[in-house]
C-alpha positions in Angstrom: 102.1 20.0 119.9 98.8 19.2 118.2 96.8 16.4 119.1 96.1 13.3 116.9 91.7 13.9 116.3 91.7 10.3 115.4 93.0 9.0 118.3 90.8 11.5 120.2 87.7 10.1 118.7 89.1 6.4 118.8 89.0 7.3 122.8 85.9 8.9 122.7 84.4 5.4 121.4 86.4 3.4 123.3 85.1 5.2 126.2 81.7 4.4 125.1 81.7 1.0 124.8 83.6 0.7 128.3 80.9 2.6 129.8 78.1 0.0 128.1 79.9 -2.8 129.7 79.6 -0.6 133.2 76.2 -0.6 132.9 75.7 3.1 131.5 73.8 3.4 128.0 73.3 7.0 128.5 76.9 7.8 129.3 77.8 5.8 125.8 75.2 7.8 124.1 77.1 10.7 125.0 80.5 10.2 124.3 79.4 8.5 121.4 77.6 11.5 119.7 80.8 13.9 120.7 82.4 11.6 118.3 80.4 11.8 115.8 79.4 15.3 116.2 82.4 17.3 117.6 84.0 19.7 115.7 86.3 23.0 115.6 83.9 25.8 115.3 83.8 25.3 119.5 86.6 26.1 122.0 85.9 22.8 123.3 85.8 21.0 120.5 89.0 22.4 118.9 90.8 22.0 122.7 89.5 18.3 122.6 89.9 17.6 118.4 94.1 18.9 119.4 94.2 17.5 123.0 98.1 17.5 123.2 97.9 14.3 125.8 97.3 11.0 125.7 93.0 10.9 125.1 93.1 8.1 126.9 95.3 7.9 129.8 93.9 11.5 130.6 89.6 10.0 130.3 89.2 13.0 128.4 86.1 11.5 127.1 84.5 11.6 130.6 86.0 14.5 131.6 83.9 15.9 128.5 80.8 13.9 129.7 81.4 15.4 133.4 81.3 18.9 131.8 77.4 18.6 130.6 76.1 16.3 133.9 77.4 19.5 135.7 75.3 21.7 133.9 72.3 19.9 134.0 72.6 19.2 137.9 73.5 23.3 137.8 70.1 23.9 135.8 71.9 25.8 133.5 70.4 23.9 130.2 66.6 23.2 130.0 67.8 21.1 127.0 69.9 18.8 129.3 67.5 18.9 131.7 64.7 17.1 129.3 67.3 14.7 128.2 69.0 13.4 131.4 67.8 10.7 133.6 65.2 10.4 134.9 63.7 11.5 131.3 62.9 8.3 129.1 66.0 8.4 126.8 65.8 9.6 123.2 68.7 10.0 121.3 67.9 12.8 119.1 66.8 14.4 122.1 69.9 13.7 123.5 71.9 15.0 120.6 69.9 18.3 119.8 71.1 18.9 123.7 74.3 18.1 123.6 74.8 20.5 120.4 72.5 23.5 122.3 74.9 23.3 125.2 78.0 23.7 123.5 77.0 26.9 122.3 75.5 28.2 124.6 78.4 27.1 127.8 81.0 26.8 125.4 83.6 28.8 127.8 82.4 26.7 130.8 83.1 23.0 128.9 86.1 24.2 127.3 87.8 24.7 131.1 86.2 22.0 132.6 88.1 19.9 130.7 91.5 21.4 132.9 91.1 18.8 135.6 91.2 14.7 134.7 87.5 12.5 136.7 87.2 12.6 140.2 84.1 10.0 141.2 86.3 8.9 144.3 83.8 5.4 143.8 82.9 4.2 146.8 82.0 0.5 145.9 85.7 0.1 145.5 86.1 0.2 149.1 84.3 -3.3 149.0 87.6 -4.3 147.1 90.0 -2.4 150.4 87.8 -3.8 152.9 88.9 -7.2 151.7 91.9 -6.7 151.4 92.0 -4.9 155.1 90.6 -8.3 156.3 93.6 -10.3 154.9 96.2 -8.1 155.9 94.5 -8.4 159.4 94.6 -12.1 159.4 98.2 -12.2 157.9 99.6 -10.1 160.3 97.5 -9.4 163.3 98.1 -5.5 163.5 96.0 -2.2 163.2 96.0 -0.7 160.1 97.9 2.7 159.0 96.3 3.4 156.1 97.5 5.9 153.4 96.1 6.6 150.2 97.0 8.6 147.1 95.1 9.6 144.9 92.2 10.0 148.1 90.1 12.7 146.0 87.6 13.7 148.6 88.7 10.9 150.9 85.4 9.0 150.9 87.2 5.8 151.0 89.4 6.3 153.6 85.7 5.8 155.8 86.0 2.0 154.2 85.3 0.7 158.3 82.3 2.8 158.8 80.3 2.0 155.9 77.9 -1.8 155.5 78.5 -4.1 153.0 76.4 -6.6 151.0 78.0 -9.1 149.2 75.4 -11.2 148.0 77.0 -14.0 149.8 77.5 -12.2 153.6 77.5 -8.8 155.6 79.6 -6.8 157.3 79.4 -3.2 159.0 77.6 -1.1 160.7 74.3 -1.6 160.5 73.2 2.0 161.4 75.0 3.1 158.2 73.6 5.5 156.0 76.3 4.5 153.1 75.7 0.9 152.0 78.0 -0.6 149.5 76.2 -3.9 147.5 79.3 -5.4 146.4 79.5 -9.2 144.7 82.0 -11.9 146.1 83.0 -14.2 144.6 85.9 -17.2 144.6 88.0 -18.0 147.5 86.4 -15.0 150.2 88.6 -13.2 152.4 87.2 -14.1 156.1 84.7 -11.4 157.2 85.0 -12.8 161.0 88.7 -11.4 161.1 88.7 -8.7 163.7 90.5 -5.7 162.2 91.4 -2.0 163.1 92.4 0.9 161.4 94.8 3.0 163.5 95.4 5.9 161.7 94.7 7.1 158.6 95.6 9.8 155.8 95.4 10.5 152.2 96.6 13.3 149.6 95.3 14.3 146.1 96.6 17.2 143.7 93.5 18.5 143.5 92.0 17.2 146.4 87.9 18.5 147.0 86.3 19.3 150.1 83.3 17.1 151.0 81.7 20.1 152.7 81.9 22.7 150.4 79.1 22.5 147.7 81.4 23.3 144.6 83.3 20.5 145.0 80.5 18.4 145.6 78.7 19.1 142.7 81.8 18.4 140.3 82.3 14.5 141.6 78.7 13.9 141.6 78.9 15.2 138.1 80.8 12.5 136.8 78.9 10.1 138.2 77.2 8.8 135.6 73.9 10.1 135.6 71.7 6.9 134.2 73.0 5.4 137.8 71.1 6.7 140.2 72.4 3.8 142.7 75.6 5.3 142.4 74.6 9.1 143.2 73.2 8.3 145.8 75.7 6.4 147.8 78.2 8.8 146.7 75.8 11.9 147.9 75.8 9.7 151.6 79.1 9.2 151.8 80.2 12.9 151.4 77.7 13.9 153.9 79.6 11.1 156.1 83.0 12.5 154.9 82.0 16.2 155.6 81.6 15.4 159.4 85.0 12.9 159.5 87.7 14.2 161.4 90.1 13.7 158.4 90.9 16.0 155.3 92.7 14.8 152.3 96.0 16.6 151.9 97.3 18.8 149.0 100.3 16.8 148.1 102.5 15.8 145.2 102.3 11.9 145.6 106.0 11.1 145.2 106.8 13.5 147.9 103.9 12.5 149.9 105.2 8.6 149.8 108.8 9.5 150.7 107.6 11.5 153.5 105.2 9.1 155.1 107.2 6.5 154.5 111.1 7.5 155.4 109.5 8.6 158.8 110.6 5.7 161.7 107.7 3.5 161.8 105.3 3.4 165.1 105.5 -0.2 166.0 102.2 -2.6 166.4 101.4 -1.7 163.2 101.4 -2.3 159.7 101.7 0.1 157.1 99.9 0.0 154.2 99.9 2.0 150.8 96.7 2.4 148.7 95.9 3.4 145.7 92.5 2.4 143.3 92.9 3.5 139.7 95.1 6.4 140.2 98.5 5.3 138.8 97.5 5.4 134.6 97.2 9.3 135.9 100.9 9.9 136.9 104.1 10.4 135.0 106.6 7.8 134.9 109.3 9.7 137.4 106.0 9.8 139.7 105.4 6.2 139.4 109.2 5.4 139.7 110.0 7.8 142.6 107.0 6.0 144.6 107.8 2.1 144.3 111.5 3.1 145.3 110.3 5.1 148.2 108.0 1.9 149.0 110.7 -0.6 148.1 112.9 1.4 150.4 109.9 0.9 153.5 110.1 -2.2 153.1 113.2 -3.1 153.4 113.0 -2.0 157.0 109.8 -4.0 158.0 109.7 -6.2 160.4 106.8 -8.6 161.8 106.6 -6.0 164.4 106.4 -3.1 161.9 104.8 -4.8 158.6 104.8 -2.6 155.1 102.3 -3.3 152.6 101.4 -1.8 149.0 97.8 -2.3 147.9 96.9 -1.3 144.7 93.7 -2.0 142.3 94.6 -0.5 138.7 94.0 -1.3 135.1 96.3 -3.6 133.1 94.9 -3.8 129.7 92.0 -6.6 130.6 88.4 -6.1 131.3 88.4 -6.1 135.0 91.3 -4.3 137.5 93.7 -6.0 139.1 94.4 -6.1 142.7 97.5 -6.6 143.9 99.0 -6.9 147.6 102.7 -6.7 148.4 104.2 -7.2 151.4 107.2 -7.0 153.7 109.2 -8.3 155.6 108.6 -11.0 153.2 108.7 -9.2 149.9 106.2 -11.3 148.2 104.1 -9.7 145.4 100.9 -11.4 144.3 97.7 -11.0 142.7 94.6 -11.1 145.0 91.6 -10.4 143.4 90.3 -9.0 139.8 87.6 -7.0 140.4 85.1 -4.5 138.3 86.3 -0.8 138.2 83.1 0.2 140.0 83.2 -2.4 142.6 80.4 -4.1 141.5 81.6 -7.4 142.0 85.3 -9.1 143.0 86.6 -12.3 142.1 89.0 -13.5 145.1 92.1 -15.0 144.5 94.0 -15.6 148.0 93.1 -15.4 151.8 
C-alpha cells in the first residue's frame, strides 16, 4: 500500500521541532530540509515519500537523519564532513550536502532506512536508577532486572555508572560513564542501599557493543550537534563490551512469557523494564506482554515481589514513568521525565 507523502513530511517536521526542544538545531536542520527537499527521482526518497507505516510511530525521520551521521562518521562524504559538527553551521552548506549524498549513497540511505533508531540513551538510566531506589526502599529485596527493548544493553550497567543530579551524587566515583541528570520534586532517597541480582535483556535486532559495525550505527543516531551525548554513549559501550552480559535475540512477547511463567527465585523482586520501546511494537505484542505480566503478578508475594517499570510517550512533552507493582497491584505515575534524561520531575518515594 502506498504511503500518505503528506503525512510523511508532516513527521519529518514534527520531528524537527521535537528535536529543537531536545536541544539539537542541527538535527532540525536536517529533517527539516528532507522535507522541503525530498523527492522521487531517489530510492530513498521515493521508499520514504510511500513509507507504507506509520512515519511516525516508526521515527522514520531519524532513521533518515541516522543514515547521513553514519556516513560522515564513515568518511564517506567530504560534503558531510564540512557540514557536520564541529563545523560552524551553515544551512546552505548543510543543504548542498544533504542533496550530494543522496546521489552519490543513494543505495546505502535507501536500506538504512530497514531498521527503526537504536541510541540505547544512557541518561535514561538516571530515570531506572530512581526508580531502582524506590523499589529498594518499598520492598527491601535485590533486584532481577529485565529489559526489552535492551538494544546494546548499555542500560542494564545503570549500578555501575555516576550520577549528577544537580542536587546530589551517587555511583562510582572511578566511573568512566557519568550521567548529569536533573532532579527535581519529591527525590527518591539516594541513601537506600540497593542491589541488582541478576540481570538480562533482549532486542530484535539487538547490537554487539564490541563489534565496530554495530557501534558505529548507534552512535550514528546520536545526534551529532551533541557531543555530550557521543561521548557518554562511546564510554558506556566500551564499559558494555567488557560486561559479562549480552542482550538476547528475542521476540519480546515470547521473551516476557518465558521469564516470567518460570517459578520465581525468592528474596527477590522482579522487575520489568522498558524506556521508549512500546510506540515500536504491534498491538498483539503489547497485549500478549501485560497479560503475561498481569499473569506474574498475580503470583507475587512480599517474598517474591513483581514489578513493571516503564518510561514511554503519551502524547505530552515529557515521558511518563510509571511503576506497577504486586502483590498489591497498584499502578501509579512516578515521575515525567525528558526523553533524553536530561532532567526528571519526581512524583512519589
Amino acid at each position: 500500500m502506498a504511503g500518505d507523502g503528506g503525512e510523511v513530511l508532516k513527521a519529518f517536521r514534527s520531528q524537527a521541532g521535537a528535536c529543537r526542544k531536545l536541544g539539537s538545531p542541527f538535527t532540525a536542520e536536517v529533517c527539516e530540509i528532507l522535507a522541503e527537499d525530498l523527492d522521487e527521482n531517489s530510492r530513498f526518497g521515493r521508499r520514504i515519500l510511500d513509507w507504507p507505516g506509520d512515519p511516525f510511530a516508526d521515527a522514520l525521520a531519524l532513521r533518515a537523519a541516522g543514515g547521513f551521521h553514519a556516513l560522515k562518521r564513515a568518511g564517506r562524504s567530504a560534503g558531510l564532513a564540512a557540514a557536520y559538527p564541529p563545523a560552524p553551521p551553515n544551512l546552505a552548506t548543510l543543504r548542498v550536502a544533504i542533496c550530494d549524498a543522496i546521489a552519490a549513497e543513494d543505495d546505502f540511505l535507501h536500506d538504512w532506512l530497514d531498521s527503526p533508531p537504536q541510541t540505547n540513551e544512557v541518561a535514561r538510566a538516571s530515570v531506572l536508577l530512581g526508580s531502582a531506589l524506590l523499589l529498594a526502599r518499598e520492598f527491601g529485596l535485590p533486584l532481577d532486572w529485565h529489559e526489552i527493548g535492551a538494544s546494546m544493553g548499555l542500560n542494564l550497567g545503570l549500578d555501575r555508572y555516576r550520577y549528577d543530579f544537580g542536587t546530589d551524587r551517587w555511583g562510582h566515583a572511578e566511573s568512566p560513564v557519568l550521567v548529569r541528570s536533573g532532579w527535581r520534586g519529591d527525590l527518591p532517597d539516594t541513601s537506600t542501599p540497593f542491589a541488582i541480582r541478576s540481570r538480562a535483556g533482549c532486542d530484535l535486532n539487538p547490537l554487539d557493543p564490541a563489534a565496530t559495525p554495530d557501534r558505529e550505527r548507534l552512535l550514528a543516531y546520536i545526534w551529532a550537534d551533541q557531543a555530550e551525548r557521543l561521548s557518554r554513549a562511546g564510554a558506556a559501550l566500551d564499559m558494555a563490551a567488557a560486561a559479562p552480559w549480552r542482550v538476547e535475540k528475542a521476540d519480546a512477547a515470547a521473551w516476557v512469557a518465558n521469564r516470567f511463567s518460570a517459578p520465581p527465585a525468592a528474596g527477590g523482586v522482579r522487575v520489568l523494564v522498558h524506556t521508549i520501546v512500546w510506540q515500536y511494537l504491534p498491538e498483539a505484542t503489547r497485549a500478549a506482554i501485560t497479560a503475561s505480566i498481569d499473569s506474574a503478578g498475580q503470583s507475587a508475594t512480599l517474598e517474591s515481589p513483581v514489578a513493571w517499570l516503564r518510561m514511554e510517550a503519551d502524547g505530552k512533552e515529557t515521558a511518563a514513568v510509571r511503576l506497577k507493582s504486586w502483590p498489591n497491584g497498584a499502578d501509579r505515575e512516578i515521575a515525567r521525565a525528558d526523553f533524553h534524561g536530561r532532567f526528571v520531575e519526581w512524583q512519589a518515594r
